[in-house]
DODO-846723 format. One record per residue (C-alpha): x, y, z. Coordinates in steps of 0.25 Angstrom, whole numbers. Example, Ala and Ser with C-alpha at 12.3 -4.5 7.8 and 13.67 -1.06 7.14 Angstrom:
% residues 2
<X: 49	Y: -18	Z: 31>
<X: 55	Y: -4	Z: 29>
This chain:
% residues 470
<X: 500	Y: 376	Z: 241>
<X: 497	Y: 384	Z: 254>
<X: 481	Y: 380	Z: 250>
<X: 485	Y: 365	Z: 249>
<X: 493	Y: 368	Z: 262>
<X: 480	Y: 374	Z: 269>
<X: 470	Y: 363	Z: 264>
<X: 479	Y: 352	Z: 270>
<X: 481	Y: 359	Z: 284>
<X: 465	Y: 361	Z: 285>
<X: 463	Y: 346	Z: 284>
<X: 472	Y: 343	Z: 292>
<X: 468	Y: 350	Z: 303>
<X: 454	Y: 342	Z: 303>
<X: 462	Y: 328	Z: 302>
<X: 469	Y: 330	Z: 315>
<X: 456	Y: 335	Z: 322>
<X: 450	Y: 321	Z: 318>
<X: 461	Y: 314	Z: 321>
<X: 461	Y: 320	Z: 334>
<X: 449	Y: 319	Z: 336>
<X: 448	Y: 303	Z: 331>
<X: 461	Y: 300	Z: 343>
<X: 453	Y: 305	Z: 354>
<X: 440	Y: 298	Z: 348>
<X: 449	Y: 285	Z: 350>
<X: 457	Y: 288	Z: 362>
<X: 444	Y: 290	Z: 368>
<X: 438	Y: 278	Z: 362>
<X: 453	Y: 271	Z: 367>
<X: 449	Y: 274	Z: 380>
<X: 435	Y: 272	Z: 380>
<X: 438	Y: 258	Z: 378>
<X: 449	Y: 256	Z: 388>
<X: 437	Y: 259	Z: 400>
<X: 434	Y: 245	Z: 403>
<X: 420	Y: 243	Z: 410>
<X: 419	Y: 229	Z: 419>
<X: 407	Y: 222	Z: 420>
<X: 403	Y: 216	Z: 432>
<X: 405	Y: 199	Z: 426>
<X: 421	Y: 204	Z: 423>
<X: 432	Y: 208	Z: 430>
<X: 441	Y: 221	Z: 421>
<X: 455	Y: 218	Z: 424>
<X: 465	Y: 230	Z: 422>
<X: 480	Y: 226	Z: 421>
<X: 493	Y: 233	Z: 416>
<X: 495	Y: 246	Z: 426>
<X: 485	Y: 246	Z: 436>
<X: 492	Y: 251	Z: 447>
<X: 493	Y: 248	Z: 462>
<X: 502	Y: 237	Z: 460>
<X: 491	Y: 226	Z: 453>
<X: 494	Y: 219	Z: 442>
<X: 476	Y: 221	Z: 439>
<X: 465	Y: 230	Z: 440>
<X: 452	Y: 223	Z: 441>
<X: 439	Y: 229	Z: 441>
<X: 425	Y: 222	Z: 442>
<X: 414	Y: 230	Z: 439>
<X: 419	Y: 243	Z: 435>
<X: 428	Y: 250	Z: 426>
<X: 443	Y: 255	Z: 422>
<X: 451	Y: 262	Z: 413>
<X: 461	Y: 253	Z: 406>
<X: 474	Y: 261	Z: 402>
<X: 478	Y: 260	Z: 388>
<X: 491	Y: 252	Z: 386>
<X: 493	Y: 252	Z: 401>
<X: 484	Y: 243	Z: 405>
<X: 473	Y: 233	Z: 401>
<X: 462	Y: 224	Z: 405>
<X: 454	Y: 211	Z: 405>
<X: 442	Y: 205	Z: 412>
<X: 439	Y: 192	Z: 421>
<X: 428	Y: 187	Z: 420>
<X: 418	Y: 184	Z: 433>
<X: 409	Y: 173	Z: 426>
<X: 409	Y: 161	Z: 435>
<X: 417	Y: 149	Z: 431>
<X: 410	Y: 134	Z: 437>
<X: 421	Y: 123	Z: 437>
<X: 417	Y: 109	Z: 439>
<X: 426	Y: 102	Z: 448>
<X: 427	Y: 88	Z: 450>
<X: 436	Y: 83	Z: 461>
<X: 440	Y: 69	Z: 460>
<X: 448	Y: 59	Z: 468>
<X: 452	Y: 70	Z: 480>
<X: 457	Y: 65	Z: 492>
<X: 447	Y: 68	Z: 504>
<X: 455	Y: 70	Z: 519>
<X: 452	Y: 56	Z: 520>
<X: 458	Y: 50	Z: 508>
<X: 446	Y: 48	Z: 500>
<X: 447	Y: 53	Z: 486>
<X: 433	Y: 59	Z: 482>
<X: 427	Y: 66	Z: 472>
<X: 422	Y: 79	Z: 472>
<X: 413	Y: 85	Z: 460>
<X: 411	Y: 101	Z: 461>
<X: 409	Y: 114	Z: 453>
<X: 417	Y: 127	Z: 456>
<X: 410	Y: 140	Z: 452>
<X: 421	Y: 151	Z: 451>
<X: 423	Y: 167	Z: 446>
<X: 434	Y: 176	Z: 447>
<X: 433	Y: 185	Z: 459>
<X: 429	Y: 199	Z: 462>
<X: 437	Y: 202	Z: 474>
<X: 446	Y: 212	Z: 473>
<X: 458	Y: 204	Z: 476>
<X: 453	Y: 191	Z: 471>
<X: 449	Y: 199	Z: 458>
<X: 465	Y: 205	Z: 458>
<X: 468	Y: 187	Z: 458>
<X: 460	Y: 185	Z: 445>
<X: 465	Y: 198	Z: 439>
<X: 480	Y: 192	Z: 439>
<X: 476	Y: 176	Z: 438>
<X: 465	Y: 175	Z: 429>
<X: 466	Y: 185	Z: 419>
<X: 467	Y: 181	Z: 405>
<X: 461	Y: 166	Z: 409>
<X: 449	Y: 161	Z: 402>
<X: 438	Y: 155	Z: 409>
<X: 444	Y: 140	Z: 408>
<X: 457	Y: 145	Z: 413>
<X: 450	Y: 152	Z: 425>
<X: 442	Y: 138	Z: 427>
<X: 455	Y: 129	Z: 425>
<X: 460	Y: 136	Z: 437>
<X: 450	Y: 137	Z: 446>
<X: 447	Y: 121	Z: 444>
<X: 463	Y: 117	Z: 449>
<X: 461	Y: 127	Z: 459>
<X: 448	Y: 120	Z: 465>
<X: 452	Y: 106	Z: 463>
<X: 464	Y: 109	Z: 471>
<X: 456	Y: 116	Z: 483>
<X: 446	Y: 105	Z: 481>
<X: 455	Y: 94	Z: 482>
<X: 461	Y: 100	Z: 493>
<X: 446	Y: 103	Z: 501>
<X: 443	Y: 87	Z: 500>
<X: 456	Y: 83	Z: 505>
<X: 454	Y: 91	Z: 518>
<X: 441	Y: 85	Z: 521>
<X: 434	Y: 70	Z: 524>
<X: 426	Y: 65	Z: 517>
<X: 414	Y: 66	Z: 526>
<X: 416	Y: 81	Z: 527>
<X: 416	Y: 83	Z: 512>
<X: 403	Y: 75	Z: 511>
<X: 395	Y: 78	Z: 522>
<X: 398	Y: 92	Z: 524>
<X: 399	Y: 97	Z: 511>
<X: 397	Y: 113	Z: 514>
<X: 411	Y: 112	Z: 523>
<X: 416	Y: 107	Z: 511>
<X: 411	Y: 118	Z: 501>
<X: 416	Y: 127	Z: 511>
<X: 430	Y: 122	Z: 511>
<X: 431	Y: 120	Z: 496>
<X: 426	Y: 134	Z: 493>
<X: 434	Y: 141	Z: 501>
<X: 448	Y: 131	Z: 497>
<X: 444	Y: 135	Z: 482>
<X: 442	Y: 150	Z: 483>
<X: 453	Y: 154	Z: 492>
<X: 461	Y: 146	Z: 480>
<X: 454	Y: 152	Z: 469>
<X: 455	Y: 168	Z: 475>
<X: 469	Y: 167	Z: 471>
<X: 465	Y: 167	Z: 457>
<X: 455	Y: 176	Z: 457>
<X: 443	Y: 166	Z: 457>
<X: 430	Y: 165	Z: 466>
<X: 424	Y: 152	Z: 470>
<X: 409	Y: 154	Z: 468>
<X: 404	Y: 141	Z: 470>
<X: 405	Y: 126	Z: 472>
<X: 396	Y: 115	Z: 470>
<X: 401	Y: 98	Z: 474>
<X: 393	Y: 89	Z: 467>
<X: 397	Y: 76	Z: 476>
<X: 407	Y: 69	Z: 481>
<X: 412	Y: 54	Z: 480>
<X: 423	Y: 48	Z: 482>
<X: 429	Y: 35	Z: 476>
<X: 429	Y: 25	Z: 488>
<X: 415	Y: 27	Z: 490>
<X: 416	Y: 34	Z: 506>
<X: 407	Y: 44	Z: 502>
<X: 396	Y: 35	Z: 497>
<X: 398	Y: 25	Z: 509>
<X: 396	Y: 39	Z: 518>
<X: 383	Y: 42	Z: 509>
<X: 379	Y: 26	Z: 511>
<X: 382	Y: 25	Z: 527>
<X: 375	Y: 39	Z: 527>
<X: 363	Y: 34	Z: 520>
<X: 363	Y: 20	Z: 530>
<X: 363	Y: 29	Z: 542>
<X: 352	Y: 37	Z: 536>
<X: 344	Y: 23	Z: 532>
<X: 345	Y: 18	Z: 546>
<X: 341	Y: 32	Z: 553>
<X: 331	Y: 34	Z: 545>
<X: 326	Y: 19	Z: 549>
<X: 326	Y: 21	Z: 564>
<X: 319	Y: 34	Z: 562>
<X: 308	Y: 26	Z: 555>
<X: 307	Y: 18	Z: 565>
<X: 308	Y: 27	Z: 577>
<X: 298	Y: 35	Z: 572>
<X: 289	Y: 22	Z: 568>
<X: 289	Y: 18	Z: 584>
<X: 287	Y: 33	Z: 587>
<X: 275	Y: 33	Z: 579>
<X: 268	Y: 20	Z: 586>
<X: 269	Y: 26	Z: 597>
<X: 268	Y: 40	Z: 594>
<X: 255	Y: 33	Z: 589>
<X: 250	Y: 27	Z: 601>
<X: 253	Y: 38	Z: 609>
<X: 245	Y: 47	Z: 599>
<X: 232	Y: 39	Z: 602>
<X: 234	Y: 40	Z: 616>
<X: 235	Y: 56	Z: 616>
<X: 224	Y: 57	Z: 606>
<X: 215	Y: 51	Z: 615>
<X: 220	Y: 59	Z: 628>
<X: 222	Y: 71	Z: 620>
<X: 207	Y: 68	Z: 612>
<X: 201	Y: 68	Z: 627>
<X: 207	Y: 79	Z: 632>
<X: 205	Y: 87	Z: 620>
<X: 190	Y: 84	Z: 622>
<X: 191	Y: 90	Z: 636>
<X: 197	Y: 101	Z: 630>
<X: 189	Y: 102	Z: 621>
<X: 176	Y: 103	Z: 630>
<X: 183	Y: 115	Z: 638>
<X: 188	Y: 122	Z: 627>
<X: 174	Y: 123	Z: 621>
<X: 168	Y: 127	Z: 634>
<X: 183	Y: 138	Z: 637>
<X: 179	Y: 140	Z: 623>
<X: 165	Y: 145	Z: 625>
<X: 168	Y: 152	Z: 638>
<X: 178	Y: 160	Z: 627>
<X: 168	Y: 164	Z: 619>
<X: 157	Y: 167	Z: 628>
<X: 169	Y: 176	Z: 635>
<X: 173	Y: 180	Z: 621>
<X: 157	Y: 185	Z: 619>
<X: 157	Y: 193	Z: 629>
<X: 171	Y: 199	Z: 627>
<X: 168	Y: 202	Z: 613>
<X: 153	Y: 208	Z: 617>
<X: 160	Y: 217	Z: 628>
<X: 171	Y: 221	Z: 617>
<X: 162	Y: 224	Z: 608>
<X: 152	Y: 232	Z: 618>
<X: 164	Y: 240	Z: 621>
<X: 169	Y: 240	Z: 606>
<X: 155	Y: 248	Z: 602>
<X: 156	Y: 256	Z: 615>
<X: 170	Y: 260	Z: 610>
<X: 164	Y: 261	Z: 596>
<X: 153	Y: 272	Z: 600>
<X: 161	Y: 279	Z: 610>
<X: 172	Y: 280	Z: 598>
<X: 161	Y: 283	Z: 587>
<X: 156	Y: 296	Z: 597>
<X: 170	Y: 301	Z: 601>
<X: 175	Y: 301	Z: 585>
<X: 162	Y: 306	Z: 582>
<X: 163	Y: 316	Z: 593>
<X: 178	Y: 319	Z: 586>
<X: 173	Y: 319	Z: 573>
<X: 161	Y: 332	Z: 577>
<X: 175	Y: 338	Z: 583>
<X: 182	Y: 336	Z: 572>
<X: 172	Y: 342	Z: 565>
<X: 171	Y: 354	Z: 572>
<X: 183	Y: 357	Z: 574>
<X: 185	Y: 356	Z: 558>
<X: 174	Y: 365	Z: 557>
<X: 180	Y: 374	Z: 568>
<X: 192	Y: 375	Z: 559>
<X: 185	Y: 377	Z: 547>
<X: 176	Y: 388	Z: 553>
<X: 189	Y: 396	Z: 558>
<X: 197	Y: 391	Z: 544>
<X: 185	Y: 398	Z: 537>
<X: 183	Y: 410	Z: 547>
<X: 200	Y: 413	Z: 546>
<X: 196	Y: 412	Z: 531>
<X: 185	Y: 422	Z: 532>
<X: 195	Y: 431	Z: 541>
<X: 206	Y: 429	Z: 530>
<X: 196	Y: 433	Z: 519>
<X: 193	Y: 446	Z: 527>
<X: 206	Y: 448	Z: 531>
<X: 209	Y: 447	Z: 515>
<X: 199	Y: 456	Z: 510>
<X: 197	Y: 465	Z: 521>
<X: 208	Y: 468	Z: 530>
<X: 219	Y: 466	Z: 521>
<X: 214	Y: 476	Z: 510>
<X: 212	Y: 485	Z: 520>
<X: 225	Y: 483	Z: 527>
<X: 230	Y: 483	Z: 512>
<X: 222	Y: 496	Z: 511>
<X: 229	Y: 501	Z: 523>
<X: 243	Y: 498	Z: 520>
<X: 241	Y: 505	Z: 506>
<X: 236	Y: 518	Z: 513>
<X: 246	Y: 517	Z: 523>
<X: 257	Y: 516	Z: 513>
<X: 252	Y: 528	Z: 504>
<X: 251	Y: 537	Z: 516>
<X: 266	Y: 534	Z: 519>
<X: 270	Y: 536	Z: 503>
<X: 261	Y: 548	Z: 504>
<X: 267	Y: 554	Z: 517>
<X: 282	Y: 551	Z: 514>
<X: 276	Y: 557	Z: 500>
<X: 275	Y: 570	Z: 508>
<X: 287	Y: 568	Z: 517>
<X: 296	Y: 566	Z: 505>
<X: 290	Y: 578	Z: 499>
<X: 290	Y: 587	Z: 512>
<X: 306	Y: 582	Z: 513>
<X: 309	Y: 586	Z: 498>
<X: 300	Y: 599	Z: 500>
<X: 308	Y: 603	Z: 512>
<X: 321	Y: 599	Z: 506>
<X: 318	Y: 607	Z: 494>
<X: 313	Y: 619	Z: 501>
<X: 328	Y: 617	Z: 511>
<X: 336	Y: 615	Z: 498>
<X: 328	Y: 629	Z: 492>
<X: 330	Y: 635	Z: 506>
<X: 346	Y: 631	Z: 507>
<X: 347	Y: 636	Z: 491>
<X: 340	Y: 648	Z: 493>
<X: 350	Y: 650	Z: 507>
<X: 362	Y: 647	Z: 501>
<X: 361	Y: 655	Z: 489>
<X: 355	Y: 667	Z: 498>
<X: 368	Y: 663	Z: 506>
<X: 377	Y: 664	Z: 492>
<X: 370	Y: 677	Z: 489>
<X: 372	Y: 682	Z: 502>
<X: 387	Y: 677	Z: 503>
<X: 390	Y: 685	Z: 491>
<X: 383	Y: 698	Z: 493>
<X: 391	Y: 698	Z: 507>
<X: 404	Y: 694	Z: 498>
<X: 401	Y: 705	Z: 488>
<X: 397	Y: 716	Z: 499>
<X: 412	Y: 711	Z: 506>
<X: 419	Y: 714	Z: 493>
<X: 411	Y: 727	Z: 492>
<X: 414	Y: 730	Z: 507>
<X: 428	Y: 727	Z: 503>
<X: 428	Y: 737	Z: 490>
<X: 422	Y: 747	Z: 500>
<X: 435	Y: 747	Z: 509>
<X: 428	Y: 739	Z: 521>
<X: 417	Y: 751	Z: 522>
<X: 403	Y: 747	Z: 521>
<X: 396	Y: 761	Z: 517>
<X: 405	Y: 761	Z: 506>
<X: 402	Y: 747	Z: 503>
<X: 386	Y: 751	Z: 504>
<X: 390	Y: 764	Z: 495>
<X: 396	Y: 753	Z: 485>
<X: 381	Y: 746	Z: 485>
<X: 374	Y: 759	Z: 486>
<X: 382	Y: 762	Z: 473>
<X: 379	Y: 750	Z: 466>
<X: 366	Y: 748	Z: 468>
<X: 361	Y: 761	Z: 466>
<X: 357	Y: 763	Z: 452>
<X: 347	Y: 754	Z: 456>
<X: 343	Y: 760	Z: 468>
<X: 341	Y: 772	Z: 459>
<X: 335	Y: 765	Z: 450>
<X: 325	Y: 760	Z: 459>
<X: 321	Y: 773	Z: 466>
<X: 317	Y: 778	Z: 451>
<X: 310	Y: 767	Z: 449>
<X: 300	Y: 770	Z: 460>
<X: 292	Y: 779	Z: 453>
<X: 294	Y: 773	Z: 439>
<X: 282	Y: 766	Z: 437>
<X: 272	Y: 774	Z: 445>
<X: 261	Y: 778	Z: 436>
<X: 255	Y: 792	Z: 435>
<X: 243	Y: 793	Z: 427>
<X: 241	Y: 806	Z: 429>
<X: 246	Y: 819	Z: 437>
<X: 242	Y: 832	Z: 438>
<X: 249	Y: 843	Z: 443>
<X: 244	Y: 856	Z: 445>
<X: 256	Y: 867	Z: 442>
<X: 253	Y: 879	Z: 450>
<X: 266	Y: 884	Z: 442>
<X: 275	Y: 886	Z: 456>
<X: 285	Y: 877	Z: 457>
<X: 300	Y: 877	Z: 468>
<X: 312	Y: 878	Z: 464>
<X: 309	Y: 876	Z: 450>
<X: 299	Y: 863	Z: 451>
<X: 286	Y: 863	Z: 445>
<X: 275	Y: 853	Z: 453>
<X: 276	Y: 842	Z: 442>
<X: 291	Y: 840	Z: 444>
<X: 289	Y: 843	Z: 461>
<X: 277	Y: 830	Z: 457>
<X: 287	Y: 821	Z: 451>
<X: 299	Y: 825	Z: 461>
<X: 290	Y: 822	Z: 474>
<X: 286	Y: 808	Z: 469>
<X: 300	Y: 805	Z: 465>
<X: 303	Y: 808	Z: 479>
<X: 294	Y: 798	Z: 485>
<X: 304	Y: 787	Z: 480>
<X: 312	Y: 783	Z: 494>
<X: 325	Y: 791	Z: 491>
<X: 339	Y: 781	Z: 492>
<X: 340	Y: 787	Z: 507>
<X: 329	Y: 785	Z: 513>
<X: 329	Y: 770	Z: 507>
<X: 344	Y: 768	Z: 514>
<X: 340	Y: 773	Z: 525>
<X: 330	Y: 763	Z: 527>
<X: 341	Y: 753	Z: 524>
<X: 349	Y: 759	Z: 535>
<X: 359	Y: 765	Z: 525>
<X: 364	Y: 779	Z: 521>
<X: 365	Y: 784	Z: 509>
<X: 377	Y: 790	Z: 503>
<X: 377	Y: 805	Z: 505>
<X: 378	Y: 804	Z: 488>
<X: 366	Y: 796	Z: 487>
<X: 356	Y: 804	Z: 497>
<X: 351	Y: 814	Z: 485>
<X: 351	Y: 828	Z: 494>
<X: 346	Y: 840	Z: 489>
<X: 352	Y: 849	Z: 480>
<X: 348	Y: 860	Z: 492>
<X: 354	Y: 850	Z: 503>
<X: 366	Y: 849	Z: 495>
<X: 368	Y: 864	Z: 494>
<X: 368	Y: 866	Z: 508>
<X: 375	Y: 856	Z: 511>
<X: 385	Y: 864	Z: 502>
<X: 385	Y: 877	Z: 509>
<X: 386	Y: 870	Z: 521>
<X: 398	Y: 866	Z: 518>
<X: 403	Y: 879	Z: 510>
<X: 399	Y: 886	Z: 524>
<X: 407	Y: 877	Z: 531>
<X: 418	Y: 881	Z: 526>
């Protein structure tokens, strides 16, 4: 059960994805749809909640959104609609009834207001609604232009009444959302025959005028004829007289003109020379002061070159030996400054530890001041005392490597006090080793009285000089 359980869940899971899925696929689809594009022969009307207090939105050429459930739209068309009207029996401002044929060309408006009129008048009509109502709108106006004018001014002035018609109907049809585009009268007649009595006295006038003139211009050319052969005579005299002068002003022209034009051209080759020479005498200068600058260009080249080859090598040169003798003296300056500092830092050591040496013999020679009660022959008998097994021990290394290779003595068989001459030998060279008296007294010290190694003689009498004493 709880792998049936399982199985059902997992496909379940995928179901709702789709369908998911599948409602935002139609909600976008839903309102994919509701953005309604215009085109520009239509007019998209929005109506429902459009706010701003309008009963319709219309749009011309453009686009909108159209809100599900809250609003909805239609479209009015802008095709033009031609209505053919025939206006019979209408009472002119004279009491004739005539007939006026015409053709109306209407379209619903663009104008922002106007467009607003058709939105809330014509919407939902059909084409033959739409031209139902525009056709009683201009029969009325129509009717209403002819009776405010006579009947002359309908047929002789026929722009004033275009005008008057166009702008009765339009104002009408405004209110309604529609635009007059056009209007064409055919002709107008009426039933008692005034406007054809009007074309006939019109037409006799024209006969008759048109007769005068034929005449008046026949007697004008009789005499326009006459008079025409008297001037050609008079005129074809003069002319001749003319004539004669003109051809002999004529070839004081030319002979005037022959010389002018032989001076001008004169001076037009003097000109032509003198210009030939100065743009000549440019063009040498020209020339050399080309090859002025082609001369210096070449010899600023030639010193470039050399300058190149030559003087920047060895400046190159220059600089280099110049540069080594600096990193070769501050070579020696940095090793003269470590060599001095060396030999200060060896110098310092050395002081200082001679100074530590020192500072410590004086602290230990205080201490053996100190042991010898503050008395400083005892304190020098303490040294004396310490140092002197090896103060003997030196003195008997004195003699210890002297090598004898070979003594002879000659024993005579006397001897003092007991000595032979070989044991008077050996003690006279021992005494030649600086006794410990002599060697303090060149110290400037004194020997202990203990330390001075008298005779055994010295001693004795040194005894009974006491014993006498007393």
């Amino acid at each position: 059960m709880t792998f049936l359980f399982t199985q059902d869940f997992n496909l379940g899971f995928p179901i709702a994805i789709v369908a998911a899925i599948l409602f935002v696929f139609v909600f976008l689809i839903v309102l994919i749809r509701r953005y309604k594009r215009c085109p520009s022969d239509r007019i998209l009307v929005v109506y429902g909640k459009v706010g701003g207090g309008q009963s319709a939105k219309c749009i011309h050429g453009g686009a909108a959104f159209i809100i599900p459930v809250i609003q909805d739209y239609e479209f009015l068309d802008l095709t033009p609609i031609s209505i053919e009207v025939n206006l019979v029996n209408a009472l002119s401002k004279q009491n004739i009834r005539v007939n006026v044929p015409s053709r109306f060309t209407i379209g619903v408006s663009t104008e922002p207001g106007i467009m607003q009129n058709a939105a809330e008048r014509l919407l939902g009509l059909g084409a033959q609604d739409v031209q139902e109502l525009a056709k009683e709108i201009i029969f009325g106006q129509l009717r209403l232009v002819v009776a405010s004018m006579d009947i002359e001014e309908i047929n002789n002035d026929r722009d004033k009444f275009l005008t008057n018609i166009s702008q009765s109907v339009e104002t009408e049809l405004k209110k309604v959302g529609l635009k007059l585009i056009n209007v064409n009268i055919t002709d107008i007649v009426d039933e008692s025959g005034y406007i054809e009595a009007l074309g006939k006295e019109a037409a006799a006038h024209a006969i008759n005028a048109a007769r005068k003139s034929v005449a008046e211009k026949t007697r004008d050319g009789s005499i326009g004829e006459a008079n025409a052969v008297q001037d050609e005579r008079t005129q074809v005299a003069a002319a001749n007289a003319q004539a004669v002068e003109g051809e002999n002003t004529a070839k004081i022209a030319v002979a005037n003109s022959d010389s002018l034009r032989r001076q001008r051209e004169a001076e037009a080759e003097r000109v032509a020379i003198a210009s030939e020479k100065v743009q000549a005498a440019k063009a040498l200068e020209e020339s050399y002061a080309a090859e002025q600058l082609a001369e210096t260009a070449r010899a600023e080249r030639e010193r470039s070159s050399q300058m190149a080859d030559i003087i920047v090598p060895a400046e190159i040169d220059k600089r280099k030996v110049e540069i080594d003798a600096e990193a070769e003296a501050e070579r020696i300056r940095r090793k003269a400054r470590g060599e001095a500092d060396a030999i200060l830092f060896k110098a310092q050591a050395e002081a200082q530890g001679q100074f530590e040496v020192l500072t410590k013999q004086a602290a230990g020679l205080e201490e053996i001041v100190k042991a010898a009660g503050n008395n400083s022959k005892d304190a020098v008998l303490l040294l004396i005392a310490d140092k002197l097994p090896e103060l003997v021990k030196l003195q008997a290394e004195a003699i210890k490597n002297i090598k004898i290779d070979k003594v002879t003595v000659w024993e005579n068989g006397s001897g003092k006090d007991g000595k032979t001459s070989t044991a008077n030998f050996l003690s006279g060279m021992y005494k030649s080793v600086p006794p410990l008296q002599e060697m303090f007294n060149m110290a400037g010290m004194e020997l202990p009285e203990y330390l001075k190694g008298k005779d055994i003689s010295d001693a004795q009498e040194a005894d009974k000089n006491k014993t006498d004493q007393k």
